[in-house]
VMD Tcl script that draws the C-alpha trace (Angstrom):
set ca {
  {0.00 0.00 0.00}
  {1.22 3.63 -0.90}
  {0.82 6.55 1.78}
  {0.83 3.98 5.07}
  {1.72 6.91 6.91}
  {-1.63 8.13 5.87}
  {-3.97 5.23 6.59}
  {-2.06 4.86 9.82}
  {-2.81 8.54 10.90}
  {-6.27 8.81 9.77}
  {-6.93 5.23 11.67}
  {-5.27 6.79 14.76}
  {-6.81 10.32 14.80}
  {-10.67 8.04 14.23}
  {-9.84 5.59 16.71}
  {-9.37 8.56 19.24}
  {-12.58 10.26 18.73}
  {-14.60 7.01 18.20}
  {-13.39 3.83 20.28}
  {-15.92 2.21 22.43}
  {-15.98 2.64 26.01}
  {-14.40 -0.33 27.27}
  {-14.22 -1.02 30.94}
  {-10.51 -2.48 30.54}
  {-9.44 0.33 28.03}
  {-11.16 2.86 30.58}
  {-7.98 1.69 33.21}
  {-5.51 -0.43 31.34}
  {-3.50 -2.38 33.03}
  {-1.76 -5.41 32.48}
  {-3.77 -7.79 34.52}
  {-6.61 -5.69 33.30}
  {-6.05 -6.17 29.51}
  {-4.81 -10.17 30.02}
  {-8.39 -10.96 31.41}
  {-10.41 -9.20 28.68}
  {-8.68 -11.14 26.12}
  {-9.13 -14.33 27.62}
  {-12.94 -13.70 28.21}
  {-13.37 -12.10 24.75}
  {-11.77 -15.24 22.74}
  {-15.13 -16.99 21.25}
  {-16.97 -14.26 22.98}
  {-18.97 -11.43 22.16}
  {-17.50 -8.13 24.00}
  {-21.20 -6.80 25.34}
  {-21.57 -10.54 26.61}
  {-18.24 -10.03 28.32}
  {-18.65 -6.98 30.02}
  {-20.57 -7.94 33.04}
  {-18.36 -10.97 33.57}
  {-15.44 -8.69 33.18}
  {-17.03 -6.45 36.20}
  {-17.43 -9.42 38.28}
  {-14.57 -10.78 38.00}
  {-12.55 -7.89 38.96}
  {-14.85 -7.59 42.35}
  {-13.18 -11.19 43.14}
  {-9.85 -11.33 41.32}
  {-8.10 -8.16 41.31}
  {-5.05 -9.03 40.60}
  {-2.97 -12.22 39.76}
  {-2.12 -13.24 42.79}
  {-5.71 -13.72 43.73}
  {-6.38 -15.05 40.91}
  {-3.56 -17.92 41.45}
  {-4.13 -18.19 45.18}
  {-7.97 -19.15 44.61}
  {-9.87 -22.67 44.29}
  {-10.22 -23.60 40.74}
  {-13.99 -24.21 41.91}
  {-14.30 -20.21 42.41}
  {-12.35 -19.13 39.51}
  {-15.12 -21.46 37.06}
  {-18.13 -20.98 38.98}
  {-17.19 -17.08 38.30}
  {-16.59 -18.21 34.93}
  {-20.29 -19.84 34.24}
  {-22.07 -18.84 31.31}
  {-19.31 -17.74 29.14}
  {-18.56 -21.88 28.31}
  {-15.05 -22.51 27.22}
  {-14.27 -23.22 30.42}
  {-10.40 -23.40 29.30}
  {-9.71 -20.32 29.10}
  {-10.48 -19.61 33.07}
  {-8.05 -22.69 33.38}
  {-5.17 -21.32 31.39}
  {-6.10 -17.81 32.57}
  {-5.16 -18.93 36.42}
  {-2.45 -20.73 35.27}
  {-0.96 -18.07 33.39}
  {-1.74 -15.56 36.52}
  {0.31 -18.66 38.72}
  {3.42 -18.55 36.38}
  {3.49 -14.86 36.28}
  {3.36 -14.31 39.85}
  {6.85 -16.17 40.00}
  {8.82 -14.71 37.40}
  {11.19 -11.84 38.86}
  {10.29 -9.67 35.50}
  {7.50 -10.12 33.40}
  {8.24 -10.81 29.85}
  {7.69 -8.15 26.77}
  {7.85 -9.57 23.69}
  {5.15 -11.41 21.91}
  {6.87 -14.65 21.37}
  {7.71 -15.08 25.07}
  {4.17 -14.71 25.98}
  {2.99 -17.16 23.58}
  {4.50 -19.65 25.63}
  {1.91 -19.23 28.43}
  {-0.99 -21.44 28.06}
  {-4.26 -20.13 26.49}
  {-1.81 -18.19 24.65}
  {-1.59 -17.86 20.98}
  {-0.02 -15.61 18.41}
  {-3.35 -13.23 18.02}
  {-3.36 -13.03 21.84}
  {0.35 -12.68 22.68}
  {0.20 -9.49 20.31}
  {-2.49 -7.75 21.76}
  {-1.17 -8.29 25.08}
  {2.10 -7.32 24.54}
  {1.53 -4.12 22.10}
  {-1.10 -2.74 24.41}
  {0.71 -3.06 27.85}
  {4.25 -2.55 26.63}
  {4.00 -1.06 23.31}
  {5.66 -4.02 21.75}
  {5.50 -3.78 17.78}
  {3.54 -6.76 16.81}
  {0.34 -7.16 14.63}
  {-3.03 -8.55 15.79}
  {-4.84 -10.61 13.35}
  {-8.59 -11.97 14.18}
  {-11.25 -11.86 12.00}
  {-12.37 -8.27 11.72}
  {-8.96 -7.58 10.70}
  {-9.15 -10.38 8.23}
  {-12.35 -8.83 6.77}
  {-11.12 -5.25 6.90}
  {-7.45 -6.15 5.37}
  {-9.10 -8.53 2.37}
  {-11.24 -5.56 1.52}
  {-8.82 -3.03 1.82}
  {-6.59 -4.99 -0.59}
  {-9.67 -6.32 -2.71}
  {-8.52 -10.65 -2.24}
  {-10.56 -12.56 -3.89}
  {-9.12 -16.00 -2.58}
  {-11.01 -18.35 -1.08}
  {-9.74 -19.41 2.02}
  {-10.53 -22.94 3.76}
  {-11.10 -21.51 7.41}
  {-10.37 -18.17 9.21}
  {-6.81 -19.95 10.61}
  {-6.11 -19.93 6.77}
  {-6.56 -16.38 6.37}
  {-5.54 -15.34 9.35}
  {-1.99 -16.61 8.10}
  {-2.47 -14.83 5.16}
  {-3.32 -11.78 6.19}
  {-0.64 -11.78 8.73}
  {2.31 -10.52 6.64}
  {-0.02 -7.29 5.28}
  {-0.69 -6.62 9.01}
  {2.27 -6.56 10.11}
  {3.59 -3.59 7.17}
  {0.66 -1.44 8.22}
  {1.51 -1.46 11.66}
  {2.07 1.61 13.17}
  {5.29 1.03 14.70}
  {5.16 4.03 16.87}
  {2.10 3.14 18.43}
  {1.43 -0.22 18.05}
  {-1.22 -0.81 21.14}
  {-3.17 2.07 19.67}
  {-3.16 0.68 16.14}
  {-4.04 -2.79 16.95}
  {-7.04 -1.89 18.89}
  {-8.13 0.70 15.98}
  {-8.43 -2.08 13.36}
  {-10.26 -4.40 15.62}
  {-12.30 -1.71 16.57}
  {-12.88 -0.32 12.71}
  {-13.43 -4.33 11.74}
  {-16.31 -4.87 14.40}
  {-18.14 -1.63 14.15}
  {-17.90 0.16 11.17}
  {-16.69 -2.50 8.79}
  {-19.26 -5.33 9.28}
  {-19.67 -8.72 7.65}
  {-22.83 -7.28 5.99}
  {-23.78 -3.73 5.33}
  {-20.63 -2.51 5.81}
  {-21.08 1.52 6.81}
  {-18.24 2.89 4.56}
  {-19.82 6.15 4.41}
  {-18.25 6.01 8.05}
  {-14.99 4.21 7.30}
  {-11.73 6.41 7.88}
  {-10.16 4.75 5.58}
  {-12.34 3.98 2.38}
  {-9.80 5.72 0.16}
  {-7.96 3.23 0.54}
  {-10.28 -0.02 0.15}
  {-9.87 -1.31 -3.09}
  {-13.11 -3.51 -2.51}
  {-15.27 -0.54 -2.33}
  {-13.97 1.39 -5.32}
  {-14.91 -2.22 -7.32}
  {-17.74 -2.25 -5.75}
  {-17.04 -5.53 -4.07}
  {-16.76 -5.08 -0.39}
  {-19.83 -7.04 0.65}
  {-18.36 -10.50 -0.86}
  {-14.92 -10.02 1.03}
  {-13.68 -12.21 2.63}
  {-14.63 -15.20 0.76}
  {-14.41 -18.86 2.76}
  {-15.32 -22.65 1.83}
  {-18.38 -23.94 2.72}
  {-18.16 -25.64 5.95}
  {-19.57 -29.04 6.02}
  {-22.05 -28.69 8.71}
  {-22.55 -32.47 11.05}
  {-25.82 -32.86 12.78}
  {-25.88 -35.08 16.25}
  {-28.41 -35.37 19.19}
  {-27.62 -35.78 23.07}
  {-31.13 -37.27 25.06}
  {-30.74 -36.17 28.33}
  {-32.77 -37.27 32.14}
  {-34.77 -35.21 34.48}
  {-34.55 -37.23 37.57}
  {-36.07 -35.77 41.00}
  {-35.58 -37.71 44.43}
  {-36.61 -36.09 47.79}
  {-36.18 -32.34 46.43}
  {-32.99 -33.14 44.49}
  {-32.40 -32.79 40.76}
  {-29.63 -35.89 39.36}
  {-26.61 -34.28 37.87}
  {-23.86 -36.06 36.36}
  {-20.21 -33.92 37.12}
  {-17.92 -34.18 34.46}
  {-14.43 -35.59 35.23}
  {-11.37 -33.80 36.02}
  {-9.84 -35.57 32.59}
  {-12.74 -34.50 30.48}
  {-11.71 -33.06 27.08}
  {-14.19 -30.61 27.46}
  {-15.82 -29.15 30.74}
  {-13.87 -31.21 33.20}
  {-15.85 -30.78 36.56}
  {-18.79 -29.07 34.99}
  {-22.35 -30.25 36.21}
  {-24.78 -30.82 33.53}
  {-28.12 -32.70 32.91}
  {-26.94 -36.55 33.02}
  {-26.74 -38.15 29.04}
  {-29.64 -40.91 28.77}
  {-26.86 -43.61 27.84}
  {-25.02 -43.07 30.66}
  {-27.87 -44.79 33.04}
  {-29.88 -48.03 32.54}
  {-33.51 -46.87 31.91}
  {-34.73 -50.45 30.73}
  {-38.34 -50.26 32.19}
  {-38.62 -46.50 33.52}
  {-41.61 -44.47 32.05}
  {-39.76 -41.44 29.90}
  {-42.02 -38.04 29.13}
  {-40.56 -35.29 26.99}
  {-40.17 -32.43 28.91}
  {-37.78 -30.06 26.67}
  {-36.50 -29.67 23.13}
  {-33.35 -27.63 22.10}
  {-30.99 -26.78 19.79}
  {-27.38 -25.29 20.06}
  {-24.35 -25.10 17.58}
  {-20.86 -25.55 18.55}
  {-18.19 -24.76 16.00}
  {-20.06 -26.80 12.56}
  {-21.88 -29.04 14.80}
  {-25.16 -28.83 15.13}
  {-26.93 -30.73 18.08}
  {-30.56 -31.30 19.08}
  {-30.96 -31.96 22.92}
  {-33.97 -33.59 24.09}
  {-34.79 -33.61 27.71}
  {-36.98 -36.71 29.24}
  {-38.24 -37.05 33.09}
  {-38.09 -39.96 34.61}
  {-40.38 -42.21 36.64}
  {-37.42 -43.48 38.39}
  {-38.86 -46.36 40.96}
  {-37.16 -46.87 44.24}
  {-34.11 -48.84 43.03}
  {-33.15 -46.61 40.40}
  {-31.66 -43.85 42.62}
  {-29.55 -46.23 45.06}
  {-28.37 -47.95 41.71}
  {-27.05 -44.15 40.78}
  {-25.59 -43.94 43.98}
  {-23.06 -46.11 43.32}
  {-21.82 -44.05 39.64}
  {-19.05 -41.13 40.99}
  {-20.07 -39.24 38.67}
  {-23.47 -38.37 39.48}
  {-24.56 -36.19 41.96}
  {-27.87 -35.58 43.99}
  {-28.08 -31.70 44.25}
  {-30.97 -29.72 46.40}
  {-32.90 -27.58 44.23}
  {-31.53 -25.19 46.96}
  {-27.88 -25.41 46.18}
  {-28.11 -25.29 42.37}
  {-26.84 -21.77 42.52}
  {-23.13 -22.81 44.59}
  {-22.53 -25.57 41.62}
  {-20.90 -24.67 38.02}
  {-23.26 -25.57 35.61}
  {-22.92 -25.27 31.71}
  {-24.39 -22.13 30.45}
  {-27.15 -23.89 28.49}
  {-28.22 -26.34 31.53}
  {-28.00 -23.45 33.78}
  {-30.85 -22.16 31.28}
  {-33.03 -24.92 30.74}
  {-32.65 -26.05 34.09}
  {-34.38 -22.58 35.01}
  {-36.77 -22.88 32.53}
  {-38.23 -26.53 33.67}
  {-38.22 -25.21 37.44}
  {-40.25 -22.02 35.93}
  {-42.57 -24.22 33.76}
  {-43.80 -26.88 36.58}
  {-44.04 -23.86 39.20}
}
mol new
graphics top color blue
foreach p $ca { graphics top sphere $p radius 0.5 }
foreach p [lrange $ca 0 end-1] q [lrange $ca 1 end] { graphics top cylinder $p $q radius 0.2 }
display resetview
């Protein structure tokens, strides 16, 4: 691109008078600016906002962060699911806290878990000024319009890599926090996947997309094959408990997590089933259909559960200590709602 000193400065000067008000921009800090990008990976920002509030009521800093019980640090963490991130977030906070200086540069930080190369750049231009690029997606879709790319990438990791090279000769070296937060910022409010508002872009004299016209098909991606799956699921009362099943600590995914207890994980042979709740959710190209059934359980059915570690008799009354998935912790509430 010709006149990068000019897209930089017109970015800059917009991103001053227009950037959201963002509680961890508001007071940056470190710590501050480590736990908003954890919570906003695979999140929406107005969906992490309130968490981000909470959370710094509890955890100020990372020391209380690595001195608490993992059980705190997720139950804090309910509702925004990838329940990894609060993992590698404490972890991260427990290495830190040991280290006589804390690292700088980019690469270094990428070697903390939860940590990738998007990540370690944010972190590292916004706290120390450290000149290295951000790439997510609204800078993929703002840099493959900018430079009109017509490719058709397999997946957004694809691009990213792509795009990475071009982000990295824009940056403004000088200000490299600043920068990085500007194209984010210009990718997820002005320069949308559809409709983008270039009558409000900074920068449309120098999108190549627009002057052909074209910026509405940019960035162009495969079709992802989409698989379909269902999960039947058990509403089991016994003496003002609701059966959960916790998963284990070796889970791939939500390892101590309570959730409504999978039909094939308990012998029903016999026990009258009534369809209580139907719904759907999609995670990553999957698309799953949950269907909840109460059971008629018996009297032998619950001592037989007994014996399984990994279920769990919880009071009605204590449903709000336990971490629950996000989507239990809703349906749950809307059964309880339904048969009051």
């Amino acid at each position: 691109m010709k006149n990068r000193g000019a897209f930089r400065k017109k970015l800059g000067c917009w991103y001053n008078a227009h950037a959201r008000e963002l509680p961890w921009r508001q007071e940056a800090t470190l710590y501050r600016t480590v736990v908003s990008e954890f919570m906003c990976q695979q999140t929406r920002i107005d969906t992490a906002i309130p968490y981000f509030h909470r959370w710094m009521e509890v955890f100020g800093d990372f020391k209380t962060l690595a001195d608490a019980p993992e059980e705190k640090v997720l139950k804090l963490w309910e509702g925004l699911g990838y329940y990894r991130r609060a993992r590698n977030l404490q972890s991260l906070a427990g290495m830190l806290v040991k280290l006589d200086k804390v690292p700088t540069s980019a690469t270094r930080w990428e070697k903390f878990p939860g940590v990738g190369r998007y990540t370690a750049a944010a972190i590292t231009s916004i706290s120390f000024g450290t000149a290295s690029a951000c790439v997510d997606g609204n800078v993929v879709r703002l840099l493959a319009r900018i430079y009109h790319v017509e490719k058709k990438f397999k997946n957004i990791s694809e691009a990213v890599g792509y795009f990475r090279e071009k982000a990295e000769q824009l940056l403004d070296d000088q200000n490299p926090g600043r920068h990085n937060q500007a194209m984010m910022e210009l990718g997820a409010t002005v320069c949308l996947k559809a409709r983008p508002q270039c009558s409000q872009c900074p920068v449309v004299s120098f999108c190549r997309a627009h002057s052909a016209g074209k910026q509405e098909t940019l960035p162009r991606f495969q079709s992802r094959k989409i698989s379909t799956t269902s999960i039947d699921r058990i509403w089991m009362v016994n003496d003002k408990s609701l059966l959960l099943r916790r998963i284990p600590s070796n889970g791939p995914r939500l390892a101590n997590i309570f959730e409504l207890p999978p039909a094939e994980n308990l012998s029903l042979n016999g026990c009258e089933k009534t369809l209580i709740k139907q719904a759907k959710r999609s995670i990553g190209n999957q698309r799953i259909t949950e269907r909840i059934y109460s059971i008629n359980s018996g009297k032998n059915l619950p001592r037989k559960i007994a014996q399984n570690s990994d279920f769990r008799w919880i009071s009605f009354d204590a449903l709000d200590a336990i971490t629950l998935s996000g989507p239990h912790r809703r349906w749950i509430g809307e059964i309880l709602k339904k048969d009051v």
